[in-house]
C-alpha positions in Angstrom: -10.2 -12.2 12.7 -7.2 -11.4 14.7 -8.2 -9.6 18.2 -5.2 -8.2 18.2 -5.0 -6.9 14.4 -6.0 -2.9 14.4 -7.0 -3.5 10.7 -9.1 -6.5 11.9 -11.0 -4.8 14.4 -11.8 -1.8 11.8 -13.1 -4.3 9.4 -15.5 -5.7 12.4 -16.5 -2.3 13.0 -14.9 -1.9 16.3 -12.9 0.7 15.4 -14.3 3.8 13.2 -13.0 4.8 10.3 -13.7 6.9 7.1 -14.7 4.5 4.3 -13.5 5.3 0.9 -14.8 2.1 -0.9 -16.0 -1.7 0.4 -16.8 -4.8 -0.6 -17.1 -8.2 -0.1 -13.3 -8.5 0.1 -11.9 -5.4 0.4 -12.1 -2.0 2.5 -10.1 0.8 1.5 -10.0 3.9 3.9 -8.6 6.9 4.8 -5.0 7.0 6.8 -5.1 8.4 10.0 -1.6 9.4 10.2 -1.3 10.7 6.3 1.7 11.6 4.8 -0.4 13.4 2.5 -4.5 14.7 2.6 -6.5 12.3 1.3 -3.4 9.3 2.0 -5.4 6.2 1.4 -5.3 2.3 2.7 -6.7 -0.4 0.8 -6.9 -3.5 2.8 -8.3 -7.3 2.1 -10.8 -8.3 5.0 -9.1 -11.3 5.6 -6.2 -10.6 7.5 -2.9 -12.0 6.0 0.0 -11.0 7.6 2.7 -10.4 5.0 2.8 -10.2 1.3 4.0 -13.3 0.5 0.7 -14.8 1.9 -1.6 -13.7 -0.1 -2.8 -15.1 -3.4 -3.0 -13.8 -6.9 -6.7 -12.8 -6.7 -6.3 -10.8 -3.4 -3.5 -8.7 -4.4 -5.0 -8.2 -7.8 -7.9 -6.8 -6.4 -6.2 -4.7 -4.3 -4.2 -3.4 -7.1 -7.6 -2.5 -8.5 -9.3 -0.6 -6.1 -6.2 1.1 -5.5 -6.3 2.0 -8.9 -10.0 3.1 -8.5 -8.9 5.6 -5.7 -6.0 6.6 -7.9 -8.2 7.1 -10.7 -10.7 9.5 -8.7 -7.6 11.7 -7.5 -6.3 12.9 -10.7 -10.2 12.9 -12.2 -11.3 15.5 -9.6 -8.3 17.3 -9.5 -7.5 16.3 -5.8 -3.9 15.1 -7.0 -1.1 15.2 -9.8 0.2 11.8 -9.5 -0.1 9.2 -6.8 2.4 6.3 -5.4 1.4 3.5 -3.9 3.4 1.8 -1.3 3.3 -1.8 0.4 5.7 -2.9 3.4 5.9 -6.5 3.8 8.0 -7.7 7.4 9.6 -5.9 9.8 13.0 -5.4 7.9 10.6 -3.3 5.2 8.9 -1.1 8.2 5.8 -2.4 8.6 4.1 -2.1 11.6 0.7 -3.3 11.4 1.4 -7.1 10.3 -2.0 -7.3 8.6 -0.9 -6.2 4.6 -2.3 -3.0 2.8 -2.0 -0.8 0.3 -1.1 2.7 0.4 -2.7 5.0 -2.0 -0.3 8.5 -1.6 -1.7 11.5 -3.2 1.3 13.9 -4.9 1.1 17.5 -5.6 3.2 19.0 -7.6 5.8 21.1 -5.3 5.0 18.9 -2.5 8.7 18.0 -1.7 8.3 14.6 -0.7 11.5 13.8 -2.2 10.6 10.2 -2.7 12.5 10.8 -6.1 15.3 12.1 -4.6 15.3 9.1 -2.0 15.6 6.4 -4.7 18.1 8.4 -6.5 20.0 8.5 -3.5 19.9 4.8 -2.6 20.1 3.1 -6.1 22.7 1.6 -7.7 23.5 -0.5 -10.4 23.5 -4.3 -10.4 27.0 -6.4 -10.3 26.8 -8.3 -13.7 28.8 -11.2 -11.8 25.7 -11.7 -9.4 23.0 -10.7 -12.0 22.3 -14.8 -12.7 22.4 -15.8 -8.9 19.9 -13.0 -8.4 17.7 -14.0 -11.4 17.6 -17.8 -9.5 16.9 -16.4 -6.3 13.6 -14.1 -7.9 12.5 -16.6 -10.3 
């Protein structure tokens, strides 16, 4: 545990917070700053910093649970659609440098523009650095 690490200290129960799902590995929980009601956090118990870090098994398991609370939100009607969203270094905004999982609730009408956003900001790829790019990824 990190003394330091917000998430850490929720895990140890220092710091309450509204459970959605734990176990042995995992705690997933509500956001307290939500971008939208019912904004959820999966997080691994141990802490791991950055992305990178972690090993196949963690992040698969966080991909399930995730799925789990993704799952429950369109089943009950609570959502439409969900994204999930993970920031990994400073340069990607994250701010708490212990990794998780954001589980984002969409409404239809919600005007998010997340869509818009990527829209916006892609492009296409140079076909003159596709190969560099495929070295660099692979």
């Amino acid at each position: 545990m990190e003394r330091d690490c917000i998430f850490c200290r929720i895990i140890a129960g220092e710091i309450p917070s509204k459970k959605i799902f734990e176990d042995q590995t995992t705690l997933a929980i509500l956001d307290i700053n939500p971008i939208s009601e019912g904004h959820s956090l999966v997080i691994p118990k141990k802490h791991i910093a950055y992305l990178e870090e972690a090993d196949e098994t963690t992040l698969g398991h966080m991909t399930g649970i995730a799925g789990k609370i993704a799952r429950n939100m369109i089943r009950n009607r609570f959502a439409d659609g969900t994204n999930l969203f993970l920031a990994s270094h400073e340069s990607a905004d994250q701010t708490v440098f212990h990794i998780h999982l954001h589980v984002i609730p969409r409404r239809k009408g919600d005007n998010m523009g997340i869509g818009d956003w990527w829209r916006e900001k892609s492009g296409g790829l140079e076909e003159v650095k596709i190969p560099e790019i495929l070295k660099m990824l692979s």
